[in-house]
C-alpha positions in Angstrom: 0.0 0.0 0.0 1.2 3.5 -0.9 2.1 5.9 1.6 2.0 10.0 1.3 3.7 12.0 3.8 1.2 13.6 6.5 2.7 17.1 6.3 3.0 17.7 2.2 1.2 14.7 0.7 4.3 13.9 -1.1 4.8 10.2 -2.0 6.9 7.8 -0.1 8.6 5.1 -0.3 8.3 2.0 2.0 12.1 2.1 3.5 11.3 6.1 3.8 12.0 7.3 7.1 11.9 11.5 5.8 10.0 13.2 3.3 12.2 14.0 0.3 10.3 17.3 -0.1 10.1 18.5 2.9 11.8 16.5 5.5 8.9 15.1 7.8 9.8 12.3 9.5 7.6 9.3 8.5 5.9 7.7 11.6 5.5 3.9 11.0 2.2 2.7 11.2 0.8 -0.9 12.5 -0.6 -2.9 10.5 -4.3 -3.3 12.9 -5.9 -0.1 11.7 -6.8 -1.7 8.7 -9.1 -3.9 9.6 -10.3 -1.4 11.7 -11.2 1.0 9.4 -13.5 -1.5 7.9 -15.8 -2.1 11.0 -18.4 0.7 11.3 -18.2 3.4 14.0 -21.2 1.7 15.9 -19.5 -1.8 16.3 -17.2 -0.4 18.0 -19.1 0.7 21.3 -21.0 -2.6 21.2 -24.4 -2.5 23.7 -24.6 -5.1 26.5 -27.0 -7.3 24.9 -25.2 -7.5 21.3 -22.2 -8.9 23.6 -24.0 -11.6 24.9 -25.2 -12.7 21.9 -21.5 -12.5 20.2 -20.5 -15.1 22.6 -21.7 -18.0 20.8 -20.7 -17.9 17.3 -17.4 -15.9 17.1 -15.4 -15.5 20.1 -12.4 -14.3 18.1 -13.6 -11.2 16.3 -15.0 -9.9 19.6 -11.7 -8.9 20.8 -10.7 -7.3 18.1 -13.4 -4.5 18.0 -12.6 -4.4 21.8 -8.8 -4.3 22.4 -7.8 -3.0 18.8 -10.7 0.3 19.4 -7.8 2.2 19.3 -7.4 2.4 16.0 -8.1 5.8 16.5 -4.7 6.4 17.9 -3.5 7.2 13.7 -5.4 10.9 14.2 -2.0 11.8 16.2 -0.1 11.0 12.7 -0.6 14.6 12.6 1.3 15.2 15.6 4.8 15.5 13.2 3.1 19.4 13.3 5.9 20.6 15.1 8.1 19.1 12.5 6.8 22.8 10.7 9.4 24.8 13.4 11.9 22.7 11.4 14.3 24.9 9.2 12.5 22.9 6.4 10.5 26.1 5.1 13.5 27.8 4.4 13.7 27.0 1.1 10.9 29.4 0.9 13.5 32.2 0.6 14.5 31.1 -2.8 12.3 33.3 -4.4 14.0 36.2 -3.3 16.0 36.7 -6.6 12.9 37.2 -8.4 12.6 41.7 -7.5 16.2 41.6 -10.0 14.1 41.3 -12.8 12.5 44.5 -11.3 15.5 46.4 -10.9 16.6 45.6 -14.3 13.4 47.3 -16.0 14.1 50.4 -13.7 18.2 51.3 -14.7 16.6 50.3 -18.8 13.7 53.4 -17.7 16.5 55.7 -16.1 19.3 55.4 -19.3 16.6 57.1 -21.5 16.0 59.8 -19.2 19.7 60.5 -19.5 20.5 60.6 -22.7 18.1 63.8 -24.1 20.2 65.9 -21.6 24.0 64.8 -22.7 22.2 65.5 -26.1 22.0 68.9 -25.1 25.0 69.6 -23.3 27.3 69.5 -26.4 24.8 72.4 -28.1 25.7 74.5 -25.0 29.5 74.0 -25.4 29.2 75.1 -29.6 27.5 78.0 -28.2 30.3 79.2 -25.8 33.0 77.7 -27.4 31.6 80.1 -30.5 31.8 83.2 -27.7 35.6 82.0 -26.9 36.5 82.8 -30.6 34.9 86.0 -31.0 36.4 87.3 -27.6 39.9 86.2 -28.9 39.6 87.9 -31.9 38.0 90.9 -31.0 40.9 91.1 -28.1 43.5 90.7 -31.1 42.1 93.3 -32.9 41.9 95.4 -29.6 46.0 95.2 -29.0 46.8 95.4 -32.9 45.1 98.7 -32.5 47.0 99.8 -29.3 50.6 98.7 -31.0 50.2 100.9 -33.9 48.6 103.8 -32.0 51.9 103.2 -29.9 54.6 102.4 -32.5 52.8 105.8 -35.0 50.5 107.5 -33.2 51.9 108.5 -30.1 55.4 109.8 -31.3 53.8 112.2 -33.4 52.0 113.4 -30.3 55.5 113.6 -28.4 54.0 111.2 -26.0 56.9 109.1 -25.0 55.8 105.3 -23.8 56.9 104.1 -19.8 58.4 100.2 -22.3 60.9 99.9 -24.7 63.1 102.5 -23.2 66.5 102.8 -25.1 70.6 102.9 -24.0 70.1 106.5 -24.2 67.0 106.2 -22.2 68.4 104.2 -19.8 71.6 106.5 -18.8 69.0 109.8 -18.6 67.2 108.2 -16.5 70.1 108.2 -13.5 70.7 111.1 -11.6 73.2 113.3 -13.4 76.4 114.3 -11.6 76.3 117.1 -13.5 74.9 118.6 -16.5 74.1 122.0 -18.8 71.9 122.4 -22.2 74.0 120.5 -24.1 75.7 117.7 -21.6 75.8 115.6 -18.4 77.8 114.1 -16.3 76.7 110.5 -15.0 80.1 109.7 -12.9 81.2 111.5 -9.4 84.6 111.1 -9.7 85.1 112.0 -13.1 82.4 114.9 -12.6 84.9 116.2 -9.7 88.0 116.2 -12.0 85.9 118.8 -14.4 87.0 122.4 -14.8 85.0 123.3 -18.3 83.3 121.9 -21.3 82.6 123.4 -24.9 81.7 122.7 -28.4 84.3 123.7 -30.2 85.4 124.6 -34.2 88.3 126.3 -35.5 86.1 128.9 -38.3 82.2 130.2 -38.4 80.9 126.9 -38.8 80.0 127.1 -34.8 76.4 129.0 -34.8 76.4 128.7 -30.9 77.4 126.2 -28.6 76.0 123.3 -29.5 74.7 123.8 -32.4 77.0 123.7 -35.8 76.5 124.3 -39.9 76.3 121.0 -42.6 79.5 122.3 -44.1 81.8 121.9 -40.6 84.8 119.4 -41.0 84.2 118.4 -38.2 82.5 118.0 -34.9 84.5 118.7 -31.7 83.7 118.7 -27.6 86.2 119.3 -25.1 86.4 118.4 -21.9 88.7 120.3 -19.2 90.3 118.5 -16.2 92.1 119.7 -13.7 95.7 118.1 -12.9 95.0 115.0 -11.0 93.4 113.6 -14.4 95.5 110.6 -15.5 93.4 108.3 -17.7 92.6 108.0 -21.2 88.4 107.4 -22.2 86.5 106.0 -24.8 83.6 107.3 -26.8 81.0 106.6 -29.7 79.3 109.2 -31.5 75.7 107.9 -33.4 73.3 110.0 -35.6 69.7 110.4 -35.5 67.6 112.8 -38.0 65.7 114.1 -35.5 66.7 115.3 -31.9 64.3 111.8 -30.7 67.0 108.8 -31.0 65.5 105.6 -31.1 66.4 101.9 -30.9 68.0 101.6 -34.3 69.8 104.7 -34.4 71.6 103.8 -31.6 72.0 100.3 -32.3 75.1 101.1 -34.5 77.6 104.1 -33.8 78.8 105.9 -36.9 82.1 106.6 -34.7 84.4 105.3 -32.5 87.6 106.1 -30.5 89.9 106.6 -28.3 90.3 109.6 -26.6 93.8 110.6 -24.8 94.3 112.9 -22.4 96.2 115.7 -23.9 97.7 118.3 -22.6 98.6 122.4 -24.2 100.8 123.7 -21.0 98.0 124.9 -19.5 95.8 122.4 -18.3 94.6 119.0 -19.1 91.8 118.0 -22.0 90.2 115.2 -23.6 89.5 116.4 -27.1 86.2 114.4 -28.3 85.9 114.5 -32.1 83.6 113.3 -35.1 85.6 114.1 -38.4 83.7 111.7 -41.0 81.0 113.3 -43.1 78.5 115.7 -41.5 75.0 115.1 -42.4 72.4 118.1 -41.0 70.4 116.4 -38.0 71.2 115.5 -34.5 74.5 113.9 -32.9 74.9 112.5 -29.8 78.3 111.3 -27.9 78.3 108.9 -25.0 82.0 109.1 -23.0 82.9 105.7 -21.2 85.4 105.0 -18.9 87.0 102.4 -21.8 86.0 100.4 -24.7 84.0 97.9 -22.4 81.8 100.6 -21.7 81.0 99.8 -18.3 81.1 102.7 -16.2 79.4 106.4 -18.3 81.2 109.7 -18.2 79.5 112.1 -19.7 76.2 112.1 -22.6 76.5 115.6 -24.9 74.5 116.3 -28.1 74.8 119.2 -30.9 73.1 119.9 -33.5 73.6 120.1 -37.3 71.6 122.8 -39.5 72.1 122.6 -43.2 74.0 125.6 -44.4 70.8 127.1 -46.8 69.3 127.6 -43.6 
């Protein structure tokens, strides 16, 4: 006869002592109830007459009805109950893993939502990155303008710009020792040996100090020292056509020399002379201590008018 486990129904086999499903254990049964399923429910509580007359023709069955009655003792098969406290539900759990399908749907809703906005972020960028370009160039154009208002503009205003700044520049710009119209002296020392100082020329071609005619042989300044003068200077002379000498007039001198220290029985000179060609427009002489030009003596200019005038 086929047996079914009392707690899930599940089939079972005779040498079963668990449920494979669920792990009830299986509760042997005797073999007695059968019969006793058979009898009716009034046989078994038999009157007092009905047992007299049982005597005669079946002694045997009567016990059985009598000492087998508790064939109701199977309705405890359902005592395994507490088998349910048993860890045996937990394989209920299992179905846990089923909300990831759930999740999944919900990231697939989210990436659509995303993607219109990086659509419009790189519109946004064209636009300033457009902006960017026009600011550059308009701030190109802006300091194009400024370097030829600077280079033509202000020059010809006689506005004279704070960069750039010359040699000449650079020596005016310390604190003269000394200095007149036409001359300074940038050097203590030298300033102190100093007793005079002239443009010179030997006929008319001198209009005043300073300032000589085109048809001069040549360009002289002297420089007087006392008697504790022992040293012999060096100086260049450059040219400029106007009295405003800029970068490339004096990036070459158009003379160079040696001055001694000469002297006529009298007193001690440096004679400081251009003889080369004499163009009308401005000249300028820077005296140095020697041909490495490290330490400045003096700075004097003159002037050159053309003879028609």
């Amino acid at each position: 006869m086929a047996k079914f486990c009392s707690n899930c129904g599940k089939e079972l086999k005779e040498t079963d002592k668990f449920c494979i499903q669920c792990g009830t254990p299986v509760k042997k049964e005797e073999p007695a109830p059968a019969p006793v399923e058979d009898t009716p429910a009034e046989e078994q509580t038999p009157s007092p007459s009905e047992e007299v007359s049982a005597e005669e023709p079946a002694p045997a069955p009567a016990p059985a009805p009598v000492d087998e009655t508790p064939a109701p003792a199977p309705a405890p098969a359902p005592a395994p109950a507490p088998v349910e406290e048993t860890p045996a539900p937990a394989p209920a759990p299992a179905p846990a893993p089923a909300p990831a399908p759930e999740a999944a749907p919900a990231a697939e809703t989210a990436q659509p939502k995303s993607e219109p906005v990086k659509a419009a972020k790189p519109k946004k960028e064209k636009k300033k990155g457009a902006g960017a370009v026009i600011g550059i160039i308009i701030a190109v154009i802006a300091i194009i303008g400024l370097v030829i208002a600077a280079i033509f503009v202000l020059p010809m205003l006689g506005i004279s710009l704070p960069f750039g700044k010359t040699m000449l520049d650079e020596i005016e710009a310390q604190k003269p020792a000394d200095h007149g119209k036409y001359y300074a002296y940038y050097d203590d020392d030298f300033a102190d040996l100093v007793t005079d100082q002239t443009w010179f020329a030997a006929d008319d071609t001198l209009k005043k100090d300073g300032v000589y005619y085109s048809d001069a042989e040549s360009l002289m300044f002297i420089i007087d020292l006392d008697e504790d003068a022992e040293d012999d200077c060096y100086y260049a002379f450059y040219y400029s056509e106007d009295d405003n000498f800029t970068s490339s007039d004096l990036k070459k001198p158009v003379l160079t020399d040696d001055a001694e220290l000469e002297n006529d029985g009298y007193q001690s000179y440096y004679l400081i002379e251009y003889d080369k060609k004499i163009r009308p427009g401005h000249y300028v002489v820077i005296v140095y201590d020697s041909s490495k030009c490290k330490t400045v003596y003096a700075v004097a200019y003159c002037e050159v008018l053309d003879k028609e005038s």
